[in-house]
Kinemage of the C-alpha trace (Angstrom):
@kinemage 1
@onewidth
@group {chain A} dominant
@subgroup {mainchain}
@vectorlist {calphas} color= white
{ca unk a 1} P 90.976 149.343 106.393
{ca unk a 2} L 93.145 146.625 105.228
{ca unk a 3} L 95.142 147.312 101.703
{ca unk a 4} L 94.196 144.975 99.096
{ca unk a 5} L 96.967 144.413 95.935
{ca unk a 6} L 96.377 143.049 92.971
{ca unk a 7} L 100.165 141.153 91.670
{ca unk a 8} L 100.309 140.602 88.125
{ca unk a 9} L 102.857 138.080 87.489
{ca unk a 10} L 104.710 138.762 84.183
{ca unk a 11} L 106.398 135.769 81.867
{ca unk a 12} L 110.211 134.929 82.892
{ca unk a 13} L 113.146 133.575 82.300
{ca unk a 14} L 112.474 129.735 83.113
{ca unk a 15} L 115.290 128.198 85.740
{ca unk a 16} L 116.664 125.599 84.044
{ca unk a 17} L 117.768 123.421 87.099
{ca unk a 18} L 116.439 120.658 89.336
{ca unk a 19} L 115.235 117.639 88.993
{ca unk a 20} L 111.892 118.460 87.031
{ca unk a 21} L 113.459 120.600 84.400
{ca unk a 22} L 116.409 118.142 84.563
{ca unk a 23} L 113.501 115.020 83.661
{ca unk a 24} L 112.170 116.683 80.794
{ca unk a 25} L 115.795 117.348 79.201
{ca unk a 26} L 116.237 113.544 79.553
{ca unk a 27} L 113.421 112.338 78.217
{ca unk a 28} L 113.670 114.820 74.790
{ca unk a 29} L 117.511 113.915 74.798
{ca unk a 30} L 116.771 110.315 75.065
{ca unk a 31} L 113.660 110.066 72.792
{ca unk a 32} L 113.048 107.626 69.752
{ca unk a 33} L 116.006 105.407 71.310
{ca unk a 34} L 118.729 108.009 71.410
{ca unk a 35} L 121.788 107.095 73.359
{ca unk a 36} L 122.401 110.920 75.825
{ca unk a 37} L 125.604 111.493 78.275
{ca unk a 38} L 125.483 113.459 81.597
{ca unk a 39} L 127.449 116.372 79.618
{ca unk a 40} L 124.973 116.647 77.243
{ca unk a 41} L 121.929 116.457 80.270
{ca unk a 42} L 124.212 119.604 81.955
{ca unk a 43} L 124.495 121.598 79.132
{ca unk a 44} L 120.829 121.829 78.327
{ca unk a 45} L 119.660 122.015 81.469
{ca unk a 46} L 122.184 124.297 82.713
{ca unk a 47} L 122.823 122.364 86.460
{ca unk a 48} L 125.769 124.217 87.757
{ca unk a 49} L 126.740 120.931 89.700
{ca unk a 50} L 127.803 118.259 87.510
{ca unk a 51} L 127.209 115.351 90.336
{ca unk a 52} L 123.874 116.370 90.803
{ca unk a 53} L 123.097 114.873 86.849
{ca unk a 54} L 125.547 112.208 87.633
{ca unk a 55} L 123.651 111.187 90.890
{ca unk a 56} L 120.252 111.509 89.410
{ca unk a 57} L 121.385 109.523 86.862
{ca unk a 58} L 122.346 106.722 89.012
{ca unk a 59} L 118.906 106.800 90.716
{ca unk a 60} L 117.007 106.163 87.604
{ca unk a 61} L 119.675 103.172 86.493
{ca unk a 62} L 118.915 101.676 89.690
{ca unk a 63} L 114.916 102.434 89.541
{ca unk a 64} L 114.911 101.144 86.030
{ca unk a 65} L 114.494 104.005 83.728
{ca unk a 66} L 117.393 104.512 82.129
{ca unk a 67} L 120.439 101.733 81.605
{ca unk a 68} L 124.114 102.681 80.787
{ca unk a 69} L 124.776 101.100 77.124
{ca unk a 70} L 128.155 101.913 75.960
{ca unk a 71} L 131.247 104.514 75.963
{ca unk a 72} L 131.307 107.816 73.764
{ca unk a 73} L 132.763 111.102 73.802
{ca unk a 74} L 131.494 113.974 74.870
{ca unk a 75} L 131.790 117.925 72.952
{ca unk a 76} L 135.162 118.129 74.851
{ca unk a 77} L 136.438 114.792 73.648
{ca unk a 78} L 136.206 113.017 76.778
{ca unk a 79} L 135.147 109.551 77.146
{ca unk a 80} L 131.891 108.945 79.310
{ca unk a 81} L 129.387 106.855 79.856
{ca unk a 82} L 126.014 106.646 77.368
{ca unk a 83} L 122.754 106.367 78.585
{ca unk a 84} L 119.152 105.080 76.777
{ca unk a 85} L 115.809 106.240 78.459
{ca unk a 86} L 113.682 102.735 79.259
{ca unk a 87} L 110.591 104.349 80.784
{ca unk a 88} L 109.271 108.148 80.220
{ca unk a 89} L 106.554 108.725 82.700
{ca unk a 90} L 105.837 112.266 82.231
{ca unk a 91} L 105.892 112.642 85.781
{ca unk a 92} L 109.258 113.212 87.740
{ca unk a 93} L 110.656 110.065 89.397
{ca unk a 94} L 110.825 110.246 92.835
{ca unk a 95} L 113.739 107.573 92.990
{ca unk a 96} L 115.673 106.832 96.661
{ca unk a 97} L 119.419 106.252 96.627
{ca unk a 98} L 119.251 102.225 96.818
{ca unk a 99} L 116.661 102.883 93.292
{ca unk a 100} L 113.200 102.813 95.440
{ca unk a 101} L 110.461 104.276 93.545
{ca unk a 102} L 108.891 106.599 96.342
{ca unk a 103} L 105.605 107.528 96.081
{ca unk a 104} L 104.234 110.963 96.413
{ca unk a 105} L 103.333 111.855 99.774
{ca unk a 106} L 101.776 115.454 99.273
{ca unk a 107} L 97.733 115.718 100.219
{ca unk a 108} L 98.219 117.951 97.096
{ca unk a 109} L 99.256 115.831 95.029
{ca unk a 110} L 96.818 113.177 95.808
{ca unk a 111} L 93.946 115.442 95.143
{ca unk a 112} L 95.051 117.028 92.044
{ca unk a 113} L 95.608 113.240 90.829
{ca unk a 114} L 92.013 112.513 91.719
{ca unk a 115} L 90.557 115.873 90.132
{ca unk a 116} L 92.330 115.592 86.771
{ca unk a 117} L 92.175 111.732 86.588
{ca unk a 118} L 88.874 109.329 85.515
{ca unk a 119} L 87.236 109.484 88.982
{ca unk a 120} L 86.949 113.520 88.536
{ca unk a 121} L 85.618 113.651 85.271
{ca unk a 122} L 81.931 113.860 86.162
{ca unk a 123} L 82.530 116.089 89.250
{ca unk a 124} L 84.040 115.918 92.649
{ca unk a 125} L 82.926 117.056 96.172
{ca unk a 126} L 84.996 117.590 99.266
{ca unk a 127} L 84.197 114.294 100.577
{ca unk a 128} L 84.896 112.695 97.670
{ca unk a 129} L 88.517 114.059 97.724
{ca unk a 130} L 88.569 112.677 101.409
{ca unk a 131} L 87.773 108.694 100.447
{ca unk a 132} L 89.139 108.891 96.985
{ca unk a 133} L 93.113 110.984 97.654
{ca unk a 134} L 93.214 109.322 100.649
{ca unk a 135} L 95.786 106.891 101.324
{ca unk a 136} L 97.481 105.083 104.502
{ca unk a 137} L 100.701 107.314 104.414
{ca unk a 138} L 98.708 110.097 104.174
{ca unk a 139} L 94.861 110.783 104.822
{ca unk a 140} L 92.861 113.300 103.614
{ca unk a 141} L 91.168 115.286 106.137
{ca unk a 142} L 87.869 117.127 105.609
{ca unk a 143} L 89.406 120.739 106.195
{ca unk a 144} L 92.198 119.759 103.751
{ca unk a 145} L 90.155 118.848 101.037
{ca unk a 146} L 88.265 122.225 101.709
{ca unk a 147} L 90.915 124.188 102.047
{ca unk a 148} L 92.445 123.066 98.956
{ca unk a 149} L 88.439 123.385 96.583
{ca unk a 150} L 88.801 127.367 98.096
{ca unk a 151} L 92.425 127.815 97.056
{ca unk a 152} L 92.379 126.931 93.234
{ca unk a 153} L 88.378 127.370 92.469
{ca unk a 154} L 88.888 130.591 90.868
{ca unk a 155} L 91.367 129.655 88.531
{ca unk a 156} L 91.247 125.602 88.358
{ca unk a 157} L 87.735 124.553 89.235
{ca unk a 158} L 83.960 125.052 87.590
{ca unk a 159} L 81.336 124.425 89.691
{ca unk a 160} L 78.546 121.721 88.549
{ca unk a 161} L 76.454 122.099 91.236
{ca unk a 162} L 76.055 124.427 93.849
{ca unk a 163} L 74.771 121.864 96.587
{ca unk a 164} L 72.130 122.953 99.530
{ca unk a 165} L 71.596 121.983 103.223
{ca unk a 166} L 73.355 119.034 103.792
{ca unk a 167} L 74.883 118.364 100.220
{ca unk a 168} L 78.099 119.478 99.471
{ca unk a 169} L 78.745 121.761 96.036
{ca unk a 170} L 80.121 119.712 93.400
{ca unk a 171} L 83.539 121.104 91.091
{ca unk a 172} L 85.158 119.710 88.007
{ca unk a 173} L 88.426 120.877 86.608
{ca unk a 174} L 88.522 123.001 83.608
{ca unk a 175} L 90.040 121.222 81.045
{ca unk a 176} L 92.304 123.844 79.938
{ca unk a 177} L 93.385 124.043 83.376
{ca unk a 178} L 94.849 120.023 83.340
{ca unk a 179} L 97.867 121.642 82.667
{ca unk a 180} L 99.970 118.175 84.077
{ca unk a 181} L 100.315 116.252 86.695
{ca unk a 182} L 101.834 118.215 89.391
{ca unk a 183} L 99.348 120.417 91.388
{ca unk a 184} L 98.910 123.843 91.338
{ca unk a 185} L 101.084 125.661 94.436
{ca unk a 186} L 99.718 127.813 97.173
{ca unk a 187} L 102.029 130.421 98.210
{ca unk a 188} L 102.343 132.844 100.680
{ca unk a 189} L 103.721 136.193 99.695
{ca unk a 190} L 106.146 138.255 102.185
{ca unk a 191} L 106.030 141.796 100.363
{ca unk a 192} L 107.265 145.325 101.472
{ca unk a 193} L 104.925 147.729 100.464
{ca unk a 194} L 105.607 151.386 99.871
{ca unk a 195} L 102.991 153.626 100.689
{ca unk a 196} L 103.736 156.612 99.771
{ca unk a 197} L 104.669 155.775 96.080
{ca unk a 198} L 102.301 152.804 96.253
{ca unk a 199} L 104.409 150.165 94.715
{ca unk a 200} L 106.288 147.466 95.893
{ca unk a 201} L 109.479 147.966 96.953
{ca unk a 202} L 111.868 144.779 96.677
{ca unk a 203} L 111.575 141.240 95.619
{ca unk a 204} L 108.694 139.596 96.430
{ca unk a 205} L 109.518 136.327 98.696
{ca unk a 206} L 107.054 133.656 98.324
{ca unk a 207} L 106.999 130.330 100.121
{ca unk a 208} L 104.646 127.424 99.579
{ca unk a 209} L 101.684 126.751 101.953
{ca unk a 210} L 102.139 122.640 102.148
{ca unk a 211} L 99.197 121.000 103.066
């Protein structure tokens, strides 16, 4: 008989590092017009590696959301450069290092765009996903868009209509569940499992299933 566990995930400690996390400390640092350095991005955001701000930085100068205005000092008294935030898309920039804007390329992320934009609103069917979060780069097979309805019903999705023979169910995100616009990750779970003191023994490892 195969063991079934239930994992309750508890609140943590956020990691304040990478690009995302790194995003949102620019745009509060740089709203209503405020000038921001890379010091001040590092110390909020708590990037051990300096160049990492620095060279994000330099992707969204050349991509056109931020411009380099003047000279200031930073808490240590050393001059650097001062930035001001042109565009805030609450979205991450994907930005290239020659400053191309690069899509997203994730049959994820298409779908989640369809479901939480205008043409999910009224409901959304598997085959829907496939024409609508399709694009050239990246097509939407029908398995995909399946696969994906299955994985986040439960939690994400409220079903409008159950469908029949030859009429696929219909779903609608919850709207307490548009929580933003990157989707919702799949993961797969390696976990040791004690059986004797039934508990997990060890860090769970989890990796994401990428569609």
């Amino acid at each position: 008989m195969a063991l079934v566990l239930k994992l309750t995930v508890t609140k943590a400690e956020p990691v304040l590092r990478g690009q995302e996390h790194v995003w949102r400390v620019i745009r509060t640092l740089g709203a209503e017009d405020r000038r921001f350095s890379a010091s001040q991005v590092v110390s909020v955001s708590q990037e051990p590696h300096f160049g990492a701000v620095t060279t994000f930085l330099r992707r969204l100068m050349l991509a056109g959301f931020v411009e380099r205005v003047d000279m200031g000092r930073s808490a240590n008294g050393r001059l650097e450069h001062q930035y001001r935030l042109l565009r805030s898309p609450e979205q991450t920039p994907r930005v290239s290092r020659d400053g191309t804007i690069e899509r997203p390329k994730s049959a994820r992320q298409q779908m989640w765009n369809i479901m939480r934009g205008a043409a999910g609103r009224s409901g959304f069917t598997y085959l829907d996903l496939t024409v609508l979060a399709s694009t050239e780069d990246v097509p939407i097979a029908a398995n995909t868009a399946k696969s994906f309805i299955q994985e986040i019903k439960g939690s994400y999705l409220h079903q409008i209509d159950r469908g029949g023979p030859g009429r696929p169910a219909t779903w609608r995100l919850r709207p307490a569940r548009n929580t933003g616009p990157l989707p919702p990750m799949v993961l797969r779970a390696k976990i040791v499992f004690d059986q004797n003191m039934a508990r997990i023994a060890g860090d769970v490892i989890a990796t994401e299933e990428l569609a």
